[in-house]
PLY file of the C-alpha trace (Angstrom):
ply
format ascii 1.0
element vertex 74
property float x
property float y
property float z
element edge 73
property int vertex1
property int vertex2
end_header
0.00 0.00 0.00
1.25 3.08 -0.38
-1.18 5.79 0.76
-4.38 5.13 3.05
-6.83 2.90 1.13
-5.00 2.87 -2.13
-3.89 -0.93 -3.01
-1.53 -1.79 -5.47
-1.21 -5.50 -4.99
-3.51 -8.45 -4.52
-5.16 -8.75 -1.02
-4.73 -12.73 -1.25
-2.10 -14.74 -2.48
-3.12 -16.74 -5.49
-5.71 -13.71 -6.74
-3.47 -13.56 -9.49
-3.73 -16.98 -11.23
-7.61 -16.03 -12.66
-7.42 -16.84 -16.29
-8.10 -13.68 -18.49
-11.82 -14.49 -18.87
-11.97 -15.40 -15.28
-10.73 -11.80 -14.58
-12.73 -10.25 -17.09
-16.28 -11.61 -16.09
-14.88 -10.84 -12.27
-14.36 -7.12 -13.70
-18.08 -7.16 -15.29
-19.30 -7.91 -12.16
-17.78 -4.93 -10.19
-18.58 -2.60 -12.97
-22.44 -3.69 -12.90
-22.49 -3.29 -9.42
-20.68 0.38 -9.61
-23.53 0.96 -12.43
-26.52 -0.47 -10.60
-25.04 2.05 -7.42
-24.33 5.04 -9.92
-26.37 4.82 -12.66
-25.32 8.32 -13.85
-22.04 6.51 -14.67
-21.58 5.01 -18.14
-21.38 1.39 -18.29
-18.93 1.28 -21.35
-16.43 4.13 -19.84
-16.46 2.04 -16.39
-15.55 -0.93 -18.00
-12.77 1.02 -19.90
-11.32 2.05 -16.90
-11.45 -1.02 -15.14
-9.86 -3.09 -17.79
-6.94 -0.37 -18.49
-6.51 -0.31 -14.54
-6.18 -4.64 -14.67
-3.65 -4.36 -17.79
-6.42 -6.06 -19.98
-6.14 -5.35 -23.13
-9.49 -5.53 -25.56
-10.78 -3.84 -28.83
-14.03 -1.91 -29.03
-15.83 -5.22 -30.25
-15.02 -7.21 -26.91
-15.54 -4.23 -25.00
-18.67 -4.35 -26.38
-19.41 -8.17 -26.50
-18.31 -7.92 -22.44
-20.75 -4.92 -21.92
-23.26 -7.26 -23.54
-23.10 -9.83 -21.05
-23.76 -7.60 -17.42
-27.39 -7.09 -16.57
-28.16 -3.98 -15.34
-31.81 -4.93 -14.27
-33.34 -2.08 -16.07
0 1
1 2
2 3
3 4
4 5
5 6
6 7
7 8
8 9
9 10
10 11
11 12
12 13
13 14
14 15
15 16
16 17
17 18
18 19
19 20
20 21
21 22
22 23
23 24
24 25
25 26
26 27
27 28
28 29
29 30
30 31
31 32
32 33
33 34
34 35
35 36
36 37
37 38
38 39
39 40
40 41
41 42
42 43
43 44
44 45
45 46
46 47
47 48
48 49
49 50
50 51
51 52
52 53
53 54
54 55
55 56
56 57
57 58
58 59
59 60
60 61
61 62
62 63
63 64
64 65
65 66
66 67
67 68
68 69
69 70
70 71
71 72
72 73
């Protein structure tokens, strides 16, 4: 850690052995949450950011495809 509540390493040893997909669909998850919470927020910037912040690299047609696949519940 390196200032209060900012983490830059996994919080459990082994969180980094989730295949790509694994981490991706774990990722779609928190963003559907953050939307469901704040749904001023755009779904497709949110899951930018979170994938940029993993070091997940996708085009616009998975981003898509991924954005696809969380249910918002509207």
């Amino acid at each position: 850690m390196t200032e209060a509540g900012e983490l830059n390493e996994p919080v459990q040893e082994g969180s980094g052995d989730a295949t790509r997909d694994q981490k991706i669909a774990g990722l779609a998850s928190q963003v559907a949450a953050d939307v469901t919470l704040r749904p001023q927020e755009d779904l497709l910037t949110q899951l930018r950011v979170r994938l940029f912040d993993a070091g997940i690299t996708v085009d616009e047609a998975e981003l898509i495809a991924i954005a696809g696949t969380i249910a918002l519940g509207k």
